[in-house]
C-alpha positions, 0 to 999 in steps of 0.5 A: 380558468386559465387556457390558451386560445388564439395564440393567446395564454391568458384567463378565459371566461363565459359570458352569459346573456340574458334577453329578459321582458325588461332588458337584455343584462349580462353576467361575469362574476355576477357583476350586471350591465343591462339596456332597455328595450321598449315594448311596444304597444300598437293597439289594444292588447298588443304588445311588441318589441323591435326586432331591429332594436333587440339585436341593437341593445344585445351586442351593445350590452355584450360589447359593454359587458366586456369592456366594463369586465376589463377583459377583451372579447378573445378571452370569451372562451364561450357564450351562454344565452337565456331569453324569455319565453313565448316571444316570437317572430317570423323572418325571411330564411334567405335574407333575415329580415323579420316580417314583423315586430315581435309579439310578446308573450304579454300579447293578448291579441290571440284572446277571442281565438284562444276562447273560440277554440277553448269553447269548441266542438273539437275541444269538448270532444277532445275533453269527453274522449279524455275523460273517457279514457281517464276512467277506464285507466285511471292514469292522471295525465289523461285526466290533465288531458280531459281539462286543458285549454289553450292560453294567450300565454302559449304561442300557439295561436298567437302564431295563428292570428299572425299566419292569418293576419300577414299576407308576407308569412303566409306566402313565405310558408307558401314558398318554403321560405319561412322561419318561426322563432322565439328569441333564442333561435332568432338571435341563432340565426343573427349570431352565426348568419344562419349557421348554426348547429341542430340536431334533432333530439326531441319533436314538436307535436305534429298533431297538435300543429295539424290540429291548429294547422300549424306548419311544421315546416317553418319550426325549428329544430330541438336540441339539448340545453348544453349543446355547441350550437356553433360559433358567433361570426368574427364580423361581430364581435371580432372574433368567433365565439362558441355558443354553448348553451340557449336555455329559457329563463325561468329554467336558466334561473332554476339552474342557477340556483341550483335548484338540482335536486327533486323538491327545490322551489324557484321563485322568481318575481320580474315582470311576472313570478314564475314558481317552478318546483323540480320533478325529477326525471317525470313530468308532473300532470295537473288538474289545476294550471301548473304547466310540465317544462323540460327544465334542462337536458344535458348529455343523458340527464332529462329534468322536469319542473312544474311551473305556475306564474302570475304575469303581472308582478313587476308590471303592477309595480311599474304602473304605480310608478308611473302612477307616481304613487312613488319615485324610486321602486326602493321606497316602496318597501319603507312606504309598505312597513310605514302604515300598520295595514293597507287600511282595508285597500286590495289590489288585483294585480290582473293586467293580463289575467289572472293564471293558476290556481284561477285561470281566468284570462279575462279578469281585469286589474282592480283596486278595491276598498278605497276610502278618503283615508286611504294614502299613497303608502296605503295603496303602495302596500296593498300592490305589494301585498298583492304579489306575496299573496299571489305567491302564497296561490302558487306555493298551494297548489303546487304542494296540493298538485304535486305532492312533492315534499319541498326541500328549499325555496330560492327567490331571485329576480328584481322585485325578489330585492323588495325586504317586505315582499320577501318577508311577508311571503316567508309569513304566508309560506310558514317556512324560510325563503333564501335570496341570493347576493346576485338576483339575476339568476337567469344569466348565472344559470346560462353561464353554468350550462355554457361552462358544462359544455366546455367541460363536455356536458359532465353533470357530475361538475354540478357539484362545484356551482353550490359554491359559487352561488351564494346567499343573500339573505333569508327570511323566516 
């Protein structure tokens, strides 16, 4: 678009970053540059990332992202960012500096709590009272109320082991001196040195914190997707960019893929799949695992997804590399359509458990079925196999949870580029799934929201991204 800005009369644009579990990337026109950033894995269960090394690869990927765009950093007219979720740290509100790595949202550290809590006295009264009330109203959510449990995946008690196992945080709640973030608001306070913009919209639970005593003193505020939350500090990057939108990933992907109206599915296969399905103004309560999100709230507009994942997609792939099962992840569709089957071979892709419809955070990855005519191709298919059936325990018990007659299905993320992946979903499902040219849908989906801010939040521009997203590929 052409504007002027700065003195300057040129064509601006929105850049968009996305913070995902493999690597930070960016999106102008749907062209990527990405950098690794290493997990970190300091004992048994835990998996961490550097702080330090975090901030370091994203203002290198958006200096790159520009100069490979061949544009220069005052013709960013806005900045979009999208960041995994349940990624935490905490860090001193005075100087910055972090107390610890962060703790990834794989961490299974929080495990013997999770279950401690999970098999207590308050939760079993929790669940009768519930129940109780349940059958008295007959109202669903108290039903979902009467069955939930916590997850290692929730940050929850994540936050407590490290309230508990750092002597620095807690004298820093202690003094008033404590921040908690996930990444979004962590790269918040670094980008505008501690200046940036909230105002409160909606609320944490303050029985829940009470509950798990959790300090609300150290959370931040919540504000809408599409939201001027200020400016980058021209010490950065030279000039003061504005911060648009902050949005997490799987509902930044569901926004990118337009996925606007109540019935459209996203699936998107990473590190995980998250399969998230729009609900519309009500949020969905299950009985069986799926989780309600805010998929985004932009001026009056709230919209709710519901959501199941398996949280070892692209993981499981990741091992039988390093397993050197194969060299390049692009062989592994041509090595799963070389043999007719997996010859009896079966993977369970469980490094971190497996999550709904099962929900058993303690199920171990396997292999079974293993014989001496078994190949690498053998076992390549069988990994894959494993995360289109994984798929097809979503796609069930979403259609059986929310009863919400599907209108689309749109696949994206890295693994979604995996031909026998997507076909063999597309069998299980018995209906068509789409691909889109550009499969990091988390960054276009970023830059949509931080573009509707520059045009003061107006939902009814929506319309205009069905012709920017284009499709790939389908699948029957």
């Amino acid at each position: 678009m052409g504007s002027q800005r700065n003195g300057f009369n040129k064509e601006m644009f929105i850049l968009s970053v996305d913070v995902g579990t493999t690597s930070p990337a960016y999106t102008t026109h749907c062209t990527l540059y990405s950098k690794h950033v290493v997990a970190l894995y300091p004992e048994v269960g835990h998996v961490e990332m550097d702080p330090d090394e975090l901030w370091k690869e994203f203002i290198s990927v958006v200096k790159g992202a520009v100069q490979d765009a061949g544009i220069q950093m005052h013709q960013v007219e806005a900045l979009g960012i999208s960041t995994q979720r349940g990624t935490f740290t905490t860090w001193d509100k005075k100087t910055g500096v972090p107390f610890h790595n962060f703790i990834s949202w794989q961490d299974q550290r929080a495990a013997d709590l999770v279950k401690s809590w999970n098999t207590s006295c308050t939760m079993k009264a929790i669940h009768v009272m519930m129940k109780g009330l349940y059958f008295l109203t007959r109202q669903k959510r108290l039903l979902a109320a009467s069955l939930i449990v916590f997850s290692t995946q929730h940050v929850t008690f994540r936050l407590v082991w490290a309230l508990t196992h750092y002597k620095k945080v807690r004298q820093a709640v202690a003094e008033g001196n404590c921040c908690f973030g996930t990444i979004d608001t962590w790269l918040l306070f670094k980008l505008t040195k501690g200046e940036f913009k909230l105002f409160l919209q909606m609320c944490w639970s303050g029985f829940l914190c009470s509950l798990v005593s959790l300090p609300l003193s150290i959370f931040p505020q919540v504000e809408n997707t599409g939201h001027d939350f200020g400016s980058v500090d021209p010490s950065i990057f030279g000039v003061s960019i504005p911060i648009m939108s902050v949005m997490a990933d799987q509902q930044a992907a569901m926004f990118g893929e337009c996925c606007f109206d109540v019935g459209d599915v996203k699936i998107t296969m990473g590190t995980g799949t998250f399969m998230d399905i729009n609900t519309g103004s009500k949020p969905h309560t299950s009985v069986a695992g799926l989780y309600p999100l805010v998929g985004w709230k932009i001026g009056a507009e709230v919209v709710y997804l519901a959501e199941g994942n398996a949280a070892d997609t692209g993981t499981a792939i990741k091992w039988a590399q390093d397993l050197e099962l194969f060299s390049v992840v692009q062989e592994t569709s041509a090595m799963a359509y070389s043999v007719r089957d997996s010859d009896g071979v079966c993977f369970v892709p469980s490094f971190s458990g497996l999550q709904a419809p099962l929900n058993d955070p303690k199920a171990c990855a396997s292999l079974m079925g293993l014989k001496p005519s078994t190949t690498k191709s053998h076992l390549v298919r069988a990994i894959l196999e494993s995360v289109a059936f994984r798929n097809k325990q979503l796609y069930e018990i979403m259609l059986k949870e929310t009863q919400i007659p599907i209108t689309k299905i749109r696949v994206d993320g890295g693994v979604s580029s995996n031909d026998f992946v997507m076909q063999l979903t597309a069998d299980l499902f018995g209906r068509k799934v789409a691909r889109p040219q550009c499969h990091e849908m988390s960054c276009l989906g970023a830059a949509f929201v931080a573009g509707l801010g520059k045009t003061h939040g107006c939902t009814s521009s929506k319309g205009c991204f069905y012709s920017i997203l284009s499709t790939g590929s389908e699948y029957l």
